[in-house]
HTML snippet that shows the backbone in 3Dmol.js (N, CA, C, O; Angstrom):
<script src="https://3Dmol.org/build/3Dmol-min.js"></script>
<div id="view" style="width:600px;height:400px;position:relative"></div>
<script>
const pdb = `
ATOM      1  N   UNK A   1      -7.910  20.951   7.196  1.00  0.00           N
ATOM      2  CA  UNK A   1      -8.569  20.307   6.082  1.00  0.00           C
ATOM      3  C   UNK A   1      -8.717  18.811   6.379  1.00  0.00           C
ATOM      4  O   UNK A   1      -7.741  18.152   6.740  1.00  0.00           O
ATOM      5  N   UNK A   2     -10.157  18.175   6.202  1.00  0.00           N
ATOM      6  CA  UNK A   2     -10.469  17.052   6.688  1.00  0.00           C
ATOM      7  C   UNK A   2      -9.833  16.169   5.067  1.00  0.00           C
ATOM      8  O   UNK A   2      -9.943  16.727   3.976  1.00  0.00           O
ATOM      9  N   UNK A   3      -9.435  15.285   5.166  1.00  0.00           N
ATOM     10  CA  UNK A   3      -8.874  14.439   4.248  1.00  0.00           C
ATOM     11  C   UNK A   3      -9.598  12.799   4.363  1.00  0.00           C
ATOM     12  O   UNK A   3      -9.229  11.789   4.963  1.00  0.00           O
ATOM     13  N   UNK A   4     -10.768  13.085   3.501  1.00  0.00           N
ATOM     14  CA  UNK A   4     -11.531  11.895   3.173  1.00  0.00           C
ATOM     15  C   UNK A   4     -10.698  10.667   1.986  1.00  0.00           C
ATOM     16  O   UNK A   4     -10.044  10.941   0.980  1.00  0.00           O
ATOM     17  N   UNK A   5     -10.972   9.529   2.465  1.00  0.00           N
ATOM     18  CA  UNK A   5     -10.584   8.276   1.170  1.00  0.00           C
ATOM     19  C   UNK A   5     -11.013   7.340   1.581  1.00  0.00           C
ATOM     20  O   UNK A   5     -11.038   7.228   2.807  1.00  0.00           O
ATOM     21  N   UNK A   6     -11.501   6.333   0.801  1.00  0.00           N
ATOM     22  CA  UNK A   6     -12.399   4.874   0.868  1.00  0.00           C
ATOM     23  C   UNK A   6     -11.614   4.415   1.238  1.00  0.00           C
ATOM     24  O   UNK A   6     -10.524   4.510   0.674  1.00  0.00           O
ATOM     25  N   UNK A   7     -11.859   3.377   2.857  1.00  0.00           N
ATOM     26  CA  UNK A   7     -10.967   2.316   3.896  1.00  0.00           C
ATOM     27  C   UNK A   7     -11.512   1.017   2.890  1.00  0.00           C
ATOM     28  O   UNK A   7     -10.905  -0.049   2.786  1.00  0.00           O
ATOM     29  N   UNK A   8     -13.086   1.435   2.014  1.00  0.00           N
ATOM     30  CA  UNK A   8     -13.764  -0.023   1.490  1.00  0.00           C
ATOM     31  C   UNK A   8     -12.768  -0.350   0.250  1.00  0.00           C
ATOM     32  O   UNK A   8     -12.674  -1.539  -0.054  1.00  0.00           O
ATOM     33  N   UNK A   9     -12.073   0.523  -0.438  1.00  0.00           N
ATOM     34  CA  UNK A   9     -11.839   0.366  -1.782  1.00  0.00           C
ATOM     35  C   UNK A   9     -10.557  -1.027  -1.670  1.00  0.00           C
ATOM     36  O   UNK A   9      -9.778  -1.158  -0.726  1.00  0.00           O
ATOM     37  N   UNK A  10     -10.616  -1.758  -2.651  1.00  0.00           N
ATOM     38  CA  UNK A  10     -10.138  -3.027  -3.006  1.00  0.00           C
ATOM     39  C   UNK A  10      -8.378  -2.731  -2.385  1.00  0.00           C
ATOM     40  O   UNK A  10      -7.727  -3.380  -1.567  1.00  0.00           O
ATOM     41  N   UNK A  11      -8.040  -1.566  -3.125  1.00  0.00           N
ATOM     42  CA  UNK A  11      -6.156  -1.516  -3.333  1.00  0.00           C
ATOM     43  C   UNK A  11      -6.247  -0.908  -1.690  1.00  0.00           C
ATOM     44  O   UNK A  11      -5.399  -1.413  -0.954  1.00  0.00           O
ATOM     45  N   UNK A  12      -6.871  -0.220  -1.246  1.00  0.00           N
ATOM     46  CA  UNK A  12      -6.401   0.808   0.403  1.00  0.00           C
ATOM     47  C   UNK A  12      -7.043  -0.594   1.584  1.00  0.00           C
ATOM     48  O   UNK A  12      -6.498  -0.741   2.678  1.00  0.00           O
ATOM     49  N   UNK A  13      -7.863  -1.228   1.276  1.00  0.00           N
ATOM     50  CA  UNK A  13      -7.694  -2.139   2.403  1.00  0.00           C
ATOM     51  C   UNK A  13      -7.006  -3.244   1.980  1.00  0.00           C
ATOM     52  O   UNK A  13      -7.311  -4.204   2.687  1.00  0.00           O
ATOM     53  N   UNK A  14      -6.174  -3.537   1.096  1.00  0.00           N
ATOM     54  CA  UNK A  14      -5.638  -4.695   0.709  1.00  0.00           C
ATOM     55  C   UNK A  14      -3.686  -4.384   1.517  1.00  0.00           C
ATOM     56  O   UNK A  14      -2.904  -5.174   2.046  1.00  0.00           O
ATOM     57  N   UNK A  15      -3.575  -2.652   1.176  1.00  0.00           N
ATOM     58  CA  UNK A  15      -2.752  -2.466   2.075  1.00  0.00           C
ATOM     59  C   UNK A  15      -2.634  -2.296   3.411  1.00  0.00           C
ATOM     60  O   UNK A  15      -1.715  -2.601   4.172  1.00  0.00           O
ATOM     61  N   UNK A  16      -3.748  -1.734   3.619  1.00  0.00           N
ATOM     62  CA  UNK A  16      -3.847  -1.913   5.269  1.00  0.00           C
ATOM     63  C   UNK A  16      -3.529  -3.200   5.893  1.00  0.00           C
ATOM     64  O   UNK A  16      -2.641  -3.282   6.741  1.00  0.00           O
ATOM     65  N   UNK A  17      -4.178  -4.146   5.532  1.00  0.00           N
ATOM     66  CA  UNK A  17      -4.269  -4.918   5.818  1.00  0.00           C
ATOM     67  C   UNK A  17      -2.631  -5.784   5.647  1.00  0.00           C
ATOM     68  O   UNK A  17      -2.183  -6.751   6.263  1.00  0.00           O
ATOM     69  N   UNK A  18      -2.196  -5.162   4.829  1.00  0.00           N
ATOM     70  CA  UNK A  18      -0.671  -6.007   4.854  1.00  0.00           C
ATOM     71  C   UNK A  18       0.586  -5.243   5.377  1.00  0.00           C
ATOM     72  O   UNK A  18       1.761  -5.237   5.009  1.00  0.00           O
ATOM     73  N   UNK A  19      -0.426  -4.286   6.858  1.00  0.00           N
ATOM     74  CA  UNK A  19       1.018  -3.490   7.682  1.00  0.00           C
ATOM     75  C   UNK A  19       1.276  -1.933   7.224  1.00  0.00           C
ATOM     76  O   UNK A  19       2.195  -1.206   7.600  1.00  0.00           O
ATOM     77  N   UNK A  20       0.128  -1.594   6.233  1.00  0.00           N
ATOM     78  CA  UNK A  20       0.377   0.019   5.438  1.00  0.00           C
ATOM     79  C   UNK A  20       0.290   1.270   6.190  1.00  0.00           C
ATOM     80  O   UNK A  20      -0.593   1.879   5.587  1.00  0.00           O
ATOM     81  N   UNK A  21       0.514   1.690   6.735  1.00  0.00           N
ATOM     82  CA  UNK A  21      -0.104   2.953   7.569  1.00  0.00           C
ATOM     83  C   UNK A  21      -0.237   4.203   6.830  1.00  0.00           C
ATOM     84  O   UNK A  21       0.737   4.642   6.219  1.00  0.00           O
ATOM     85  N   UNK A  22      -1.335   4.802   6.832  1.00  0.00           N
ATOM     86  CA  UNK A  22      -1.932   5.987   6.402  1.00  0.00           C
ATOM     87  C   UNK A  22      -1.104   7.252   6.615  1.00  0.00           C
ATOM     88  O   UNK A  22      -1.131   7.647   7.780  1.00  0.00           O
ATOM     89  N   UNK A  23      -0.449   7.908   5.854  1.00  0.00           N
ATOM     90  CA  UNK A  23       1.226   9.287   6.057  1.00  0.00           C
ATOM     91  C   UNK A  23       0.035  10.077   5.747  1.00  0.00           C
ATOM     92  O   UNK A  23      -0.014  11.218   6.206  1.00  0.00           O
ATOM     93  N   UNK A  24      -0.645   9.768   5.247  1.00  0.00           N
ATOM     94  CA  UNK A  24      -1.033  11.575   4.616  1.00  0.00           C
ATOM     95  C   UNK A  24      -1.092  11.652   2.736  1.00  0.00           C
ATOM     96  O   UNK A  24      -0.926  10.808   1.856  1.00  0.00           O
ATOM     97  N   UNK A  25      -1.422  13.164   2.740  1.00  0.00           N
ATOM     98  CA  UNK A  25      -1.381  13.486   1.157  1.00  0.00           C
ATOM     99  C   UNK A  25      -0.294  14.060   0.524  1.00  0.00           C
ATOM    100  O   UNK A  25       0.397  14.883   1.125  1.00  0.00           O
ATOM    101  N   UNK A  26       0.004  13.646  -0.895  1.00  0.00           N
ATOM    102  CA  UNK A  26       0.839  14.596  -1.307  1.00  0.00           C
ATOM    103  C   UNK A  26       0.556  15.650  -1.802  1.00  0.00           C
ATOM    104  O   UNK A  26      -0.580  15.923  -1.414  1.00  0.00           O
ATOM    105  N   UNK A  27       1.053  16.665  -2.651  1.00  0.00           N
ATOM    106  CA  UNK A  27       0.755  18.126  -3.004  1.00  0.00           C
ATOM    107  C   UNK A  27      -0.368  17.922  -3.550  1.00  0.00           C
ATOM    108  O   UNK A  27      -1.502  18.227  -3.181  1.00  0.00           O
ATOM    109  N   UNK A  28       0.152  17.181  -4.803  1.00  0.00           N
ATOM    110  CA  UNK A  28      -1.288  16.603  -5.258  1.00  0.00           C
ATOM    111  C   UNK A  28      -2.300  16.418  -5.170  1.00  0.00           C
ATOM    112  O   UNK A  28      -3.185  16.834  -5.917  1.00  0.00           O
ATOM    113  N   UNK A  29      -2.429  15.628  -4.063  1.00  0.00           N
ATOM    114  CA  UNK A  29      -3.330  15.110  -3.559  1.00  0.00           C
ATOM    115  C   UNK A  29      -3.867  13.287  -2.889  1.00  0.00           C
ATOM    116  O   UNK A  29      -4.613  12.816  -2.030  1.00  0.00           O
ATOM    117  N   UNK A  30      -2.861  12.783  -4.005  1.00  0.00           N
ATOM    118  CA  UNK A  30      -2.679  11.571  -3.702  1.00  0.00           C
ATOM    119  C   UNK A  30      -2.288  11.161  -2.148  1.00  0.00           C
ATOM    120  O   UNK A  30      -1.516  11.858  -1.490  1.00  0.00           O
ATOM    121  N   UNK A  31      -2.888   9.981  -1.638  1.00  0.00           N
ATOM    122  CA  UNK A  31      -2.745   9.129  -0.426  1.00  0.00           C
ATOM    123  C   UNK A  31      -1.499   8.863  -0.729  1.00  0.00           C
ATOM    124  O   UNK A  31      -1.002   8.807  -1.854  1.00  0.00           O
ATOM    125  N   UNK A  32      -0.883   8.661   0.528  1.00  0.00           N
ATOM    126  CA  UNK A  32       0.547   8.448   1.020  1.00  0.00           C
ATOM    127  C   UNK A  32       0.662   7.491   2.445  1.00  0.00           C
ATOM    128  O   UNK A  32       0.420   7.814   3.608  1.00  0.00           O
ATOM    129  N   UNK A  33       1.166   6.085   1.834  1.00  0.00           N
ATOM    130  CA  UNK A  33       0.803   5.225   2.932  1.00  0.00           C
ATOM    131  C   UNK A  33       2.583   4.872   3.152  1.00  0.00           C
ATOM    132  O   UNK A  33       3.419   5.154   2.294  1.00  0.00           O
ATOM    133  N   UNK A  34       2.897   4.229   4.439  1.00  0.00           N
ATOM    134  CA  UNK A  34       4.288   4.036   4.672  1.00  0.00           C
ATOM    135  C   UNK A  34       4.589   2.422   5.577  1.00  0.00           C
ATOM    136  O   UNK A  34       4.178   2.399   6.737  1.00  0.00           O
ATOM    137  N   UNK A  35       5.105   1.472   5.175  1.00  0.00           N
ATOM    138  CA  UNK A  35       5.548   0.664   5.959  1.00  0.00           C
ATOM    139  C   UNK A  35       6.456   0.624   7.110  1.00  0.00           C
ATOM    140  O   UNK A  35       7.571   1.140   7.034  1.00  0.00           O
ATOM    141  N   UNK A  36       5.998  -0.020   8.275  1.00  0.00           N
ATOM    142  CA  UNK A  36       7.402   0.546   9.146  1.00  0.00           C
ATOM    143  C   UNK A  36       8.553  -0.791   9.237  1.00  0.00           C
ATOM    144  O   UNK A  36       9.070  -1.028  10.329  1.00  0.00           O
ATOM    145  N   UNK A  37       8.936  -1.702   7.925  1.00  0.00           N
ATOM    146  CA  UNK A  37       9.685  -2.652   7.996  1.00  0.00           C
ATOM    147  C   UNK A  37      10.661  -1.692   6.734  1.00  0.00           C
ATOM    148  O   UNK A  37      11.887  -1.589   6.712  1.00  0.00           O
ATOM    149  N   UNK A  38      10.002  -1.284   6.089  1.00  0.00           N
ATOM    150  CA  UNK A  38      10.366  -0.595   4.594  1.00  0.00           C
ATOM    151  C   UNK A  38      10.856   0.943   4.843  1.00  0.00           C
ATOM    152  O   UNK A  38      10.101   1.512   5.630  1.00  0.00           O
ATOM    153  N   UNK A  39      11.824   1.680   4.419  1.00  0.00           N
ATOM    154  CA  UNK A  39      11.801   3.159   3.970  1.00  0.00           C
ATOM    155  C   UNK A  39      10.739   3.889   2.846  1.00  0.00           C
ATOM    156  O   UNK A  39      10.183   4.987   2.900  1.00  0.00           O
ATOM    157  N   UNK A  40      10.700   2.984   1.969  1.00  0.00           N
ATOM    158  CA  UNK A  40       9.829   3.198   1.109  1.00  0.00           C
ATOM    159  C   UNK A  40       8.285   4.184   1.356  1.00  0.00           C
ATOM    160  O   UNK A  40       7.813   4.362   2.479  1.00  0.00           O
ATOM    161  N   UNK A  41       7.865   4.562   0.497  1.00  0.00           N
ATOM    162  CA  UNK A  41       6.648   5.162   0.553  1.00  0.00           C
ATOM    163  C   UNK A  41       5.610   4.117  -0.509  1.00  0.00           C
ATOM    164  O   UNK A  41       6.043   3.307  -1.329  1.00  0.00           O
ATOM    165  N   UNK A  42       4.233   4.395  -0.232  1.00  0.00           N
ATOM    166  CA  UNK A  42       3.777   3.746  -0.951  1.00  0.00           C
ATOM    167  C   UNK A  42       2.302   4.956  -1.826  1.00  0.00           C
ATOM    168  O   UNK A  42       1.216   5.114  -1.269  1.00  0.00           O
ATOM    169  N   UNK A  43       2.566   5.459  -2.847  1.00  0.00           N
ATOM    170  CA  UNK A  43       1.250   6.648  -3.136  1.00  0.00           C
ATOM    171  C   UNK A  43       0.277   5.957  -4.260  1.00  0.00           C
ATOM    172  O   UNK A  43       0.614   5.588  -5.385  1.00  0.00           O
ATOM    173  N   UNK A  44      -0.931   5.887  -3.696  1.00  0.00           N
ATOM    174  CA  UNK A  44      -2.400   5.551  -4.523  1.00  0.00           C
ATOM    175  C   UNK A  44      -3.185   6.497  -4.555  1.00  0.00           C
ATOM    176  O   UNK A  44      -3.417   7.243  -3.604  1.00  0.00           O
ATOM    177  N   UNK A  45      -3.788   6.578  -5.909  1.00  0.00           N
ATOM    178  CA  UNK A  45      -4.558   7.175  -6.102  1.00  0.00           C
ATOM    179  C   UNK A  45      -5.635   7.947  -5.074  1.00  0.00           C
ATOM    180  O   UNK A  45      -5.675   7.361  -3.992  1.00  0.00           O
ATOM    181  N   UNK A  46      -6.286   8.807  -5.123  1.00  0.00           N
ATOM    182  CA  UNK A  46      -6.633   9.400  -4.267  1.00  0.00           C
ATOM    183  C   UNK A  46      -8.489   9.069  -4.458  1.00  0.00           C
ATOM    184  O   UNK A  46      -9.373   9.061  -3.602  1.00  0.00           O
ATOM    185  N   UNK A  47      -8.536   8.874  -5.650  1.00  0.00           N
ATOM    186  CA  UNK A  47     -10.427   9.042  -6.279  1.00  0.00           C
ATOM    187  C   UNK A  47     -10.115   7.427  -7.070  1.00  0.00           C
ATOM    188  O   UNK A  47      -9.087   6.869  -7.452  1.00  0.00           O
ATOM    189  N   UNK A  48     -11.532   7.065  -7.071  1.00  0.00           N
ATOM    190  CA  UNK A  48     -12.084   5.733  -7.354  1.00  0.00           C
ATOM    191  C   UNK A  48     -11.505   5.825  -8.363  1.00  0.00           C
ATOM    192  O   UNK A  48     -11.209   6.952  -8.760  1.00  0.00           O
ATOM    193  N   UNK A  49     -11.076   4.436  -9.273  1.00  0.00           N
ATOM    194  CA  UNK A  49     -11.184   4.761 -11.426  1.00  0.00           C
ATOM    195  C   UNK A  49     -11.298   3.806 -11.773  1.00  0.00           C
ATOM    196  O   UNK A  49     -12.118   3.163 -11.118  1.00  0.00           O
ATOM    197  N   UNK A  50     -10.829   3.268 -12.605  1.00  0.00           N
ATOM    198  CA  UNK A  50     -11.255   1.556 -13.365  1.00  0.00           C
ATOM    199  C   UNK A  50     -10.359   0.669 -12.291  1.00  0.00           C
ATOM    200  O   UNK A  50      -9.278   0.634 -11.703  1.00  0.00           O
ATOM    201  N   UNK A  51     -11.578   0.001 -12.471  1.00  0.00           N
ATOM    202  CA  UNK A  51     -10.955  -1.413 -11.594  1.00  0.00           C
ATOM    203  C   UNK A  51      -9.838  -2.115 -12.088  1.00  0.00           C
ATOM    204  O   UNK A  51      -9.501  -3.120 -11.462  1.00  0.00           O
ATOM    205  N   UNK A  52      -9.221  -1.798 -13.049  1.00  0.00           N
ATOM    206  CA  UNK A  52      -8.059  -2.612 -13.731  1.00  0.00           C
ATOM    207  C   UNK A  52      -7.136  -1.383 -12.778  1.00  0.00           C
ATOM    208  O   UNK A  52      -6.474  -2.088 -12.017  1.00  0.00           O
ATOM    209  N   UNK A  53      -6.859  -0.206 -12.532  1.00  0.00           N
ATOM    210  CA  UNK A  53      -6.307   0.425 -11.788  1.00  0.00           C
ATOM    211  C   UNK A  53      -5.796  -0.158 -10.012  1.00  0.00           C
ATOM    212  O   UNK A  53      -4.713  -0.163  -9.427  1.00  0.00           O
ATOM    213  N   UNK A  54      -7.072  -0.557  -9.659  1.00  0.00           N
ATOM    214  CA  UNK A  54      -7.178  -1.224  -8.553  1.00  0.00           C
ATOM    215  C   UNK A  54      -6.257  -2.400  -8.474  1.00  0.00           C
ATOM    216  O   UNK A  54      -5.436  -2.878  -7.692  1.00  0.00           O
ATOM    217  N   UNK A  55      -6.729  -2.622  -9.539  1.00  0.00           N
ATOM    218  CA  UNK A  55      -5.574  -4.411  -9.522  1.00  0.00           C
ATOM    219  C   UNK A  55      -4.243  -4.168  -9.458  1.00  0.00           C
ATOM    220  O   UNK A  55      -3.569  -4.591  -8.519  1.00  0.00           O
ATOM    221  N   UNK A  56      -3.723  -3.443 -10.477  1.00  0.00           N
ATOM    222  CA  UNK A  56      -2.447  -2.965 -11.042  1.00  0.00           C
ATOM    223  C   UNK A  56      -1.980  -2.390  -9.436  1.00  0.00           C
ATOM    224  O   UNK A  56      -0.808  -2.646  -9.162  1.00  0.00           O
ATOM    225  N   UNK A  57      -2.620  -1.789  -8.568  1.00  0.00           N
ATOM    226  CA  UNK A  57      -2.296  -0.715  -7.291  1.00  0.00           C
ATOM    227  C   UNK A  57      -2.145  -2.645  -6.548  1.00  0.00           C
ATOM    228  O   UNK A  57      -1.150  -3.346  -6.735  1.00  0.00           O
ATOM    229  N   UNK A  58      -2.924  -2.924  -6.052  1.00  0.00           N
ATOM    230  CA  UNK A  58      -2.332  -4.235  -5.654  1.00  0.00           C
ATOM    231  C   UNK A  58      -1.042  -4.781  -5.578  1.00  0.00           C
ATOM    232  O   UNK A  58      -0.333  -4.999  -4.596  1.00  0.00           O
ATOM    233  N   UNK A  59      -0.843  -4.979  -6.853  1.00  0.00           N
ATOM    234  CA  UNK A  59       0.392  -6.116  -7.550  1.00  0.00           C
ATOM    235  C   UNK A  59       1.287  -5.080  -6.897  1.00  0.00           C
ATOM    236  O   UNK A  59       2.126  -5.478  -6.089  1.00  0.00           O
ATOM    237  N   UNK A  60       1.188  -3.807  -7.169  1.00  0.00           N
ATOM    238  CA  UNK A  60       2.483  -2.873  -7.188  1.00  0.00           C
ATOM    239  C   UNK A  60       2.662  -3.089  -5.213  1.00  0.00           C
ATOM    240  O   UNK A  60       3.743  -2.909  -4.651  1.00  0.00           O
ATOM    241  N   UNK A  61       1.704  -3.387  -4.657  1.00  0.00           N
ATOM    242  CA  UNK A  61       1.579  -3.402  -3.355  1.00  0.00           C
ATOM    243  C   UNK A  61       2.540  -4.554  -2.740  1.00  0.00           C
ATOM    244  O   UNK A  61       3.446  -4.626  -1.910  1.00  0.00           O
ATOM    245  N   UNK A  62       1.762  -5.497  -3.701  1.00  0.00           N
ATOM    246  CA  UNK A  62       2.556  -6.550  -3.075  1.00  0.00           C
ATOM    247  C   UNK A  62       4.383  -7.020  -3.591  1.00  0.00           C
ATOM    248  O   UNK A  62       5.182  -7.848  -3.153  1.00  0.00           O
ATOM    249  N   UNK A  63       4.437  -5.951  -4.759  1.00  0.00           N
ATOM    250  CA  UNK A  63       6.134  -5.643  -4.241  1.00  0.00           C
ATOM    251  C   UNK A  63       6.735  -5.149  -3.651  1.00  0.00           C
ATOM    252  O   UNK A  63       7.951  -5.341  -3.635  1.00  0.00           O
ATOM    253  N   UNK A  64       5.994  -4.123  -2.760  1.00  0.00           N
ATOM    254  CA  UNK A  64       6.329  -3.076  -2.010  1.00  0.00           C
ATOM    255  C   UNK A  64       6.799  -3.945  -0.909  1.00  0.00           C
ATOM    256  O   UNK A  64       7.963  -3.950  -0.509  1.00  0.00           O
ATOM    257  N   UNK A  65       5.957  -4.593  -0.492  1.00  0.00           N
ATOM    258  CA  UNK A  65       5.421  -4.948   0.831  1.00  0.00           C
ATOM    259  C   UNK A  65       6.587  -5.906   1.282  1.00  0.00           C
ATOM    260  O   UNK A  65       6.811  -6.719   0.386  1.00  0.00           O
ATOM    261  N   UNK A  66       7.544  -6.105   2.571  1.00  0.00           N
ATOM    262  CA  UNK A  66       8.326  -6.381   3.033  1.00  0.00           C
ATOM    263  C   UNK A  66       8.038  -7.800   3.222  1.00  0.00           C
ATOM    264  O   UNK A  66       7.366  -8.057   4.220  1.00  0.00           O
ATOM    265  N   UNK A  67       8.645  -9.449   1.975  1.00  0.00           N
ATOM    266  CA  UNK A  67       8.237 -10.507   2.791  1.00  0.00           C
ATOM    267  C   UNK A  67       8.748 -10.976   4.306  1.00  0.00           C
ATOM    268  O   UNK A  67       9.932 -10.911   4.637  1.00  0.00           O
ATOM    269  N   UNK A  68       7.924 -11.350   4.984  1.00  0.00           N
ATOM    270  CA  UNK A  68       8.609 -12.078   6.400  1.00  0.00           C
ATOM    271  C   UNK A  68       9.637 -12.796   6.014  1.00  0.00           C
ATOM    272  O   UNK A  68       9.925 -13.148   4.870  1.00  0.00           O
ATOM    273  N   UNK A  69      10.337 -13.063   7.289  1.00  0.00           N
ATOM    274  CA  UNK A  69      11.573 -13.942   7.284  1.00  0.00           C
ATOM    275  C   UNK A  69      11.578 -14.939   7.106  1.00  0.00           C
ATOM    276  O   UNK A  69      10.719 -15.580   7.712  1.00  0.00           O
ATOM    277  N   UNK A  70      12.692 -15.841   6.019  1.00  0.00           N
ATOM    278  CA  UNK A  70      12.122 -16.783   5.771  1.00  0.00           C
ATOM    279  C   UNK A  70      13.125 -17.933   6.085  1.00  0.00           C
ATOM    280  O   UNK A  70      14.230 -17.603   5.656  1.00  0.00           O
ATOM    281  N   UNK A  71      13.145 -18.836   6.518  1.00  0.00           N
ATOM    282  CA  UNK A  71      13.647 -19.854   7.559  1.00  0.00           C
ATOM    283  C   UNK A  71      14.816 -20.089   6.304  1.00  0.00           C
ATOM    284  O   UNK A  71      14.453 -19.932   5.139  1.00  0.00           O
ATOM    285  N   UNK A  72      15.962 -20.400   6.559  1.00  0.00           N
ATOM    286  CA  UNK A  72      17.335 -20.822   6.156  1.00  0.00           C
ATOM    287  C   UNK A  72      17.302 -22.001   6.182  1.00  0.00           C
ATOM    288  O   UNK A  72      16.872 -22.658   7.129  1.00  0.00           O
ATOM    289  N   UNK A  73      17.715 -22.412   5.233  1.00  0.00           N
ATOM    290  CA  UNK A  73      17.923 -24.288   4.781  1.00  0.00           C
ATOM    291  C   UNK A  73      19.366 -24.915   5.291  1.00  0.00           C
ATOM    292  O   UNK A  73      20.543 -24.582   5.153  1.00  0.00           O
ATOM    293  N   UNK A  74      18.981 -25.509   5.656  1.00  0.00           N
ATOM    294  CA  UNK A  74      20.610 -26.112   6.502  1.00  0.00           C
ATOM    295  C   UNK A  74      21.335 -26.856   4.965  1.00  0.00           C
ATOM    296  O   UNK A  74      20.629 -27.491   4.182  1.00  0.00           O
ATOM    297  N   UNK A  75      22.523 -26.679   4.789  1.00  0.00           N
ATOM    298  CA  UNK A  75      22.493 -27.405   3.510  1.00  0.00           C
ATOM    299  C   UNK A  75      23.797 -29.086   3.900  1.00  0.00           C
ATOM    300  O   UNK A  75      24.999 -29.311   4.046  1.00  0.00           O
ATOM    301  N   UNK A  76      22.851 -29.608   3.897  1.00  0.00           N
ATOM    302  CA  UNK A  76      22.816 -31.457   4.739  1.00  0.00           C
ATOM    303  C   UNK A  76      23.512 -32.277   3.216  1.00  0.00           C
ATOM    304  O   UNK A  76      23.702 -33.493   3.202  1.00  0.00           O
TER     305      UNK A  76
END
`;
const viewer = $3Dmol.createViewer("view");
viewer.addModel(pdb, "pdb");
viewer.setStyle({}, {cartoon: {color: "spectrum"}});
viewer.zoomTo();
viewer.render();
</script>
């Protein structure tokens, strides 16, 4: 079974783009994306819907999403 989903849509290239890799579907049907800094899973919607959806898939993204390391303050 070929497993089509928009690379254009706002929330799936916003994760790609921040390290997401494409796992697959769940039973459901829903996309199943996985970080390899994170254990975590990350599941979006599978079909287009309101753009307030999109946003909300974002935000939730960018808690997901593992920040880089961040330099230690010498304390002087």
């Amino acid at each position: 079974m070929t497993i089509r989903w928009d690379k254009n849509r706002a929330d799936i290239r916003y994760a790609r783009e921040h390290g997401w890799l494409f796992d697959g579907t769940t039973r459901r049907g829903h996309l199943r994306f996985i970080h390899p800094k994170t254990p975590k899973a990350l599941v979006l919607h599978s079909k287009q819907g309101h753009w307030r959806g999109d946003q909300n898939a974002i935000t939730w993204i960018k808690r997901l999403t593992p920040s880089p390391v961040e330099k230690r303050r010498c304390a002087a």
